[in-house]
MMTF fields as JSON, N, C-alpha, C and O atoms, coordinates in Angstrom:
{
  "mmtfVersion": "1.0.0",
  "mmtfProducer": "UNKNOWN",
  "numBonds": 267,
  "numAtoms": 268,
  "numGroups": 67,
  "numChains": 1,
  "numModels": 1,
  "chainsPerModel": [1],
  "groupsPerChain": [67],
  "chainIdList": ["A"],
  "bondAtomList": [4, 2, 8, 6, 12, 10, 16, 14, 20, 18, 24, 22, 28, 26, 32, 30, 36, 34, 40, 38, 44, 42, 48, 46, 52, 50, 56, 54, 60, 58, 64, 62, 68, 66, 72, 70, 76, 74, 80, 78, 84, 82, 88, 86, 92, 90, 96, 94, 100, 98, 104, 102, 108, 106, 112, 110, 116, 114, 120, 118, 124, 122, 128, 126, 132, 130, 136, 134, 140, 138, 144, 142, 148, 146, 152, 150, 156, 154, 160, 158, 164, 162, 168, 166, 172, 170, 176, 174, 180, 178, 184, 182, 188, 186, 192, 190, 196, 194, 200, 198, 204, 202, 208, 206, 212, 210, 216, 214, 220, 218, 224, 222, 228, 226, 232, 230, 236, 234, 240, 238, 244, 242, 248, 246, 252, 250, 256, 254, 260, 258, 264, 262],
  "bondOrderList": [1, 1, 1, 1, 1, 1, 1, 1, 1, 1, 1, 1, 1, 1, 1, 1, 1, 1, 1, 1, 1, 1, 1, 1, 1, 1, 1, 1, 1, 1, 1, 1, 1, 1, 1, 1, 1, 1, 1, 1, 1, 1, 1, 1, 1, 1, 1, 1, 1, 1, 1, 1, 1, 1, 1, 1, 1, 1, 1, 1, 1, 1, 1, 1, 1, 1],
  "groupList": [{"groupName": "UNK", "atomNameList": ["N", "CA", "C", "O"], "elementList": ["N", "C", "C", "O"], "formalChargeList": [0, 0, 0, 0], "bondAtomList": [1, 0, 2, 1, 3, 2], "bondOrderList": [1, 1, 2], "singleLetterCode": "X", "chemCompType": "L-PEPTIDE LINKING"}],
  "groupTypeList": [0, 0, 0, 0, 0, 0, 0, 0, 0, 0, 0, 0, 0, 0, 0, 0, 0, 0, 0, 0, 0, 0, 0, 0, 0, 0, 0, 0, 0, 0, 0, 0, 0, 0, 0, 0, 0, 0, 0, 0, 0, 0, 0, 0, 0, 0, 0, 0, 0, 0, 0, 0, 0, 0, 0, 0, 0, 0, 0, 0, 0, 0, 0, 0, 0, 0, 0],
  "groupIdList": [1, 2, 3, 4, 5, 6, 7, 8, 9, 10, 11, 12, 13, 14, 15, 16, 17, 18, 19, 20, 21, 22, 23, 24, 25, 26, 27, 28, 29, 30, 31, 32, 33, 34, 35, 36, 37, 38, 39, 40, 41, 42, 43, 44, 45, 46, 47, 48, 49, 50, 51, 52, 53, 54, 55, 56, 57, 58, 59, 60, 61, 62, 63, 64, 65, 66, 67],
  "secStructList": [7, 2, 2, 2, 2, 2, 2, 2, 2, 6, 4, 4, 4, 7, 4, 4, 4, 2, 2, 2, 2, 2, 6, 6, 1, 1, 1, 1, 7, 2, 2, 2, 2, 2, 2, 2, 2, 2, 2, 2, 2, 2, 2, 7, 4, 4, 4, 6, 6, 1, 6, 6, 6, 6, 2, 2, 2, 2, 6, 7, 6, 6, 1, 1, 7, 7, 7],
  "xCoordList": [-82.115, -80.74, -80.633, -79.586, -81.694, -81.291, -81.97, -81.753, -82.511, -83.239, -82.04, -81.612, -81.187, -79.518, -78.878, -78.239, -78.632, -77.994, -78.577, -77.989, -79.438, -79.776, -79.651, -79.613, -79.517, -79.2, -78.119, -77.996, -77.348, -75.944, -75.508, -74.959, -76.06, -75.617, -76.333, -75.855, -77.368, -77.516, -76.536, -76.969, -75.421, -75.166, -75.251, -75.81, -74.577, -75.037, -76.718, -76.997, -77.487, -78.718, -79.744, -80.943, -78.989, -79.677, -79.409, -79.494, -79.01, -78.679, -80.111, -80.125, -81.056, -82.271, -82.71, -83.589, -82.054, -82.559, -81.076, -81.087, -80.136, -78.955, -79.596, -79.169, -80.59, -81.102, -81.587, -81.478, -82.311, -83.011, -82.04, -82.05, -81.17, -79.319, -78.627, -78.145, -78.552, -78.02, -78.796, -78.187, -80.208, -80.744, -80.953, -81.629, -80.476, -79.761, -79.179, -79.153, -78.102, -76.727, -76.562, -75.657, -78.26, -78.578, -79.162, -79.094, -79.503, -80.365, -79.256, -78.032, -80.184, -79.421, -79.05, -78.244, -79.409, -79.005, -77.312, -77.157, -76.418, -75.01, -75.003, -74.334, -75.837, -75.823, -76.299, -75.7, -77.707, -78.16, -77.667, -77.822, -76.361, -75.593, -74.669, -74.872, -74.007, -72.945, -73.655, -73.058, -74.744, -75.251, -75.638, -75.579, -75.985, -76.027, -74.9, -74.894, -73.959, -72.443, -72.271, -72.376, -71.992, -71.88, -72.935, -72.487, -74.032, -74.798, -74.389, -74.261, -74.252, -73.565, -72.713, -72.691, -71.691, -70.255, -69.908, -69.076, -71.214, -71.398, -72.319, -72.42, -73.005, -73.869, -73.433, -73.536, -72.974, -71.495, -70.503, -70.501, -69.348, -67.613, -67.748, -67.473, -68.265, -67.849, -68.58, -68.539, -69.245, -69.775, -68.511, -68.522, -68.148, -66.719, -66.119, -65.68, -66.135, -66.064, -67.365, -67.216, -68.404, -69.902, -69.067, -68.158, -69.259, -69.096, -67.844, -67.596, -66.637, -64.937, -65.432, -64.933, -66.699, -66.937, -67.778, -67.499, -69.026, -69.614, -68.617, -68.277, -68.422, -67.315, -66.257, -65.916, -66.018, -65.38, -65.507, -64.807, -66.966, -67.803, -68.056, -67.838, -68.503, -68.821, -67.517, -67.702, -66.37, -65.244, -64.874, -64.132, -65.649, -65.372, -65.945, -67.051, -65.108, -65.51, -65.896, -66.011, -66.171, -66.844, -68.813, -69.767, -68.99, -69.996, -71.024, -72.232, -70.037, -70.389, -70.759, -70.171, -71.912, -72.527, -71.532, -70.986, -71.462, -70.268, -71.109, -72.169, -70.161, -70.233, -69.943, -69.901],
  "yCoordList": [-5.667, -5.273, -3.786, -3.549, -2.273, -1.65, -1.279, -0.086, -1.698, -1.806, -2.238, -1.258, -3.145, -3.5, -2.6, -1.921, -2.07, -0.672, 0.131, 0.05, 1.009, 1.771, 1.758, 2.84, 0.224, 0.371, -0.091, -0.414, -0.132, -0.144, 1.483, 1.834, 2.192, 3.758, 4.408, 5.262, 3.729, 4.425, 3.966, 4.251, 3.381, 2.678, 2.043, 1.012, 2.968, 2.054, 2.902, 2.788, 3.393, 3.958, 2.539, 2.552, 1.213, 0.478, -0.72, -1.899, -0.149, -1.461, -2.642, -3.863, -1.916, -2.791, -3.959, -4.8, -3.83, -4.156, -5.378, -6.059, -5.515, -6.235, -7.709, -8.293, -8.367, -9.824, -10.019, -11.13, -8.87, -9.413, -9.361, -9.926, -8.41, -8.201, -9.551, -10.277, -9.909, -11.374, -12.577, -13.531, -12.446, -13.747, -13.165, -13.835, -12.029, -12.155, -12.255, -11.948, -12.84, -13.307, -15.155, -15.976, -15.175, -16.695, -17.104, -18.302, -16.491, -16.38, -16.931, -16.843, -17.46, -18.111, -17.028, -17.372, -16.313, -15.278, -14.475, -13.816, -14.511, -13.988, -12.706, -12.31, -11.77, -10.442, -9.946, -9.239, -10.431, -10.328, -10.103, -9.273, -12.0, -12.216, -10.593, -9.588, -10.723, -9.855, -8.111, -7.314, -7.844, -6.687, -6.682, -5.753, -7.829, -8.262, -7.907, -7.268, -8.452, -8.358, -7.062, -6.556, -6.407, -5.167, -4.05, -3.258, -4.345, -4.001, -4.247, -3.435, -5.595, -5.27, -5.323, -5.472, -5.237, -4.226, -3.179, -2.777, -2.683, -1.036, -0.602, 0.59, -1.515, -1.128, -1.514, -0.731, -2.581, -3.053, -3.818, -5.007, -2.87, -3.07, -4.597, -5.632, -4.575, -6.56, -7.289, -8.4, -7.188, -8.096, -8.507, -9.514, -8.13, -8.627, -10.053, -10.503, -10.672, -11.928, -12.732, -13.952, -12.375, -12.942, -12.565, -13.351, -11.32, -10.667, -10.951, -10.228, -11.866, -12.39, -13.797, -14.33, -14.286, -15.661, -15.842, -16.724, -14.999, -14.837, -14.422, -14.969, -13.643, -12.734, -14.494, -14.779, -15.107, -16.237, -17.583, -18.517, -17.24, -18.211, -17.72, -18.574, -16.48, -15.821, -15.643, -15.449, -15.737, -15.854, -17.171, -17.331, -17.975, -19.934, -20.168, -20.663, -19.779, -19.839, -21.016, -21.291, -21.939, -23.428, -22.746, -23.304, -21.667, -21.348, -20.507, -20.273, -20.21, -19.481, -20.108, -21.167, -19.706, -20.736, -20.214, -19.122, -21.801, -21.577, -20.639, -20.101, -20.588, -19.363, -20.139, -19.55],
  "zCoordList": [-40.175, -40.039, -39.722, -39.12, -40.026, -40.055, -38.676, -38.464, -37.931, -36.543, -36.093, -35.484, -36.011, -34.949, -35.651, -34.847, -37.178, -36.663, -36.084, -35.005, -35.927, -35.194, -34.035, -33.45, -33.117, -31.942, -31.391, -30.21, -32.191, -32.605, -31.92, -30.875, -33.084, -32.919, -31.164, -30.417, -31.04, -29.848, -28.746, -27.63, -28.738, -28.236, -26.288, -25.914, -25.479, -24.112, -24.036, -22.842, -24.479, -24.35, -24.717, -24.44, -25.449, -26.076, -25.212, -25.556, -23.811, -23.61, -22.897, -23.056, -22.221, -22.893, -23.856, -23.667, -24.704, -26.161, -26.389, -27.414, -25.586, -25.562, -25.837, -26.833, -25.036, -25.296, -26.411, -26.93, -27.115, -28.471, -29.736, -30.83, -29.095, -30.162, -29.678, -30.547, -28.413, -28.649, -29.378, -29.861, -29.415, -30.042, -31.407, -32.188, -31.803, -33.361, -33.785, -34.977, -33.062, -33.55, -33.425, -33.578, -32.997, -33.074, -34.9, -35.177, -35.629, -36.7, -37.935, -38.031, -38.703, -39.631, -40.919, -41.783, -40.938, -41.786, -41.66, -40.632, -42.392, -41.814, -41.499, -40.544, -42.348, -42.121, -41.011, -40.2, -40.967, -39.615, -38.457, -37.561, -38.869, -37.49, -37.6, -36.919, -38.301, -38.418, -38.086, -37.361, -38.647, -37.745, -36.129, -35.323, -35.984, -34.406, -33.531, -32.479, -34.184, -33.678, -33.483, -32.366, -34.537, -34.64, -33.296, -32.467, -33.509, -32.427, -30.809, -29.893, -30.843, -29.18, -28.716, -27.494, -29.381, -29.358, -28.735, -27.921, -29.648, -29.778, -28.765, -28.474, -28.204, -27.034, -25.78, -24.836, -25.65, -24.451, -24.644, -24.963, -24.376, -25.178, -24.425, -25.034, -22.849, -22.696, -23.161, -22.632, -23.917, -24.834, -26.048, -26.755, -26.047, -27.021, -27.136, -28.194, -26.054, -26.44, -26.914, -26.838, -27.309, -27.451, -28.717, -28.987, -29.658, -30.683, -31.081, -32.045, -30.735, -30.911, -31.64, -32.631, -30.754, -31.36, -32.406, -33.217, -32.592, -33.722, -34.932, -35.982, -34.523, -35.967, -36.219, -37.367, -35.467, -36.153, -36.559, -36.951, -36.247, -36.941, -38.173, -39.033, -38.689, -39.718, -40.848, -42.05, -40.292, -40.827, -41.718, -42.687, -41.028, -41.242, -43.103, -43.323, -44.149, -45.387, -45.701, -46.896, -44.747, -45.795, -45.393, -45.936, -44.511, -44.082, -45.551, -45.531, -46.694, -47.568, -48.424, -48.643, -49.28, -50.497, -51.464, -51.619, -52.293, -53.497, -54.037, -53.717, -55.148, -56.139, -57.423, -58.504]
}
């Protein structure tokens, strides 16, 4: 996670690195996804609808282990 922030922050400098930030927003982990998201956002604004649909999948609370 702290490898997609980081290239998050670099942002269009990372754009290279955009395919392996999209197949982490394939990963079953939420945070992951959700740093993924965050990552290519931040590395290309049209990626936003990739990152509109993750973020609302991640939103979908039956997706969360009870408590």
């Amino acid at each position: 996670m702290s490898a997609l922030g980081l290239l998050g922050e670099l942002g269009t400098n990372a754009l290279p690195a955009l395919p392996l930030v999209g197949r982490a927003i394939q990963f079953d982990d939420m945070h992951v996804q959700l740093s993924a998201v965050w990552a290519a956002w931040r590395i290309d604004i049209s990626q936003k609808s990739m990152a509109t649909y993750a973020l609302s999948k991640l939103a979908d609370v039956k997706a969360y282990p009870k408590i």
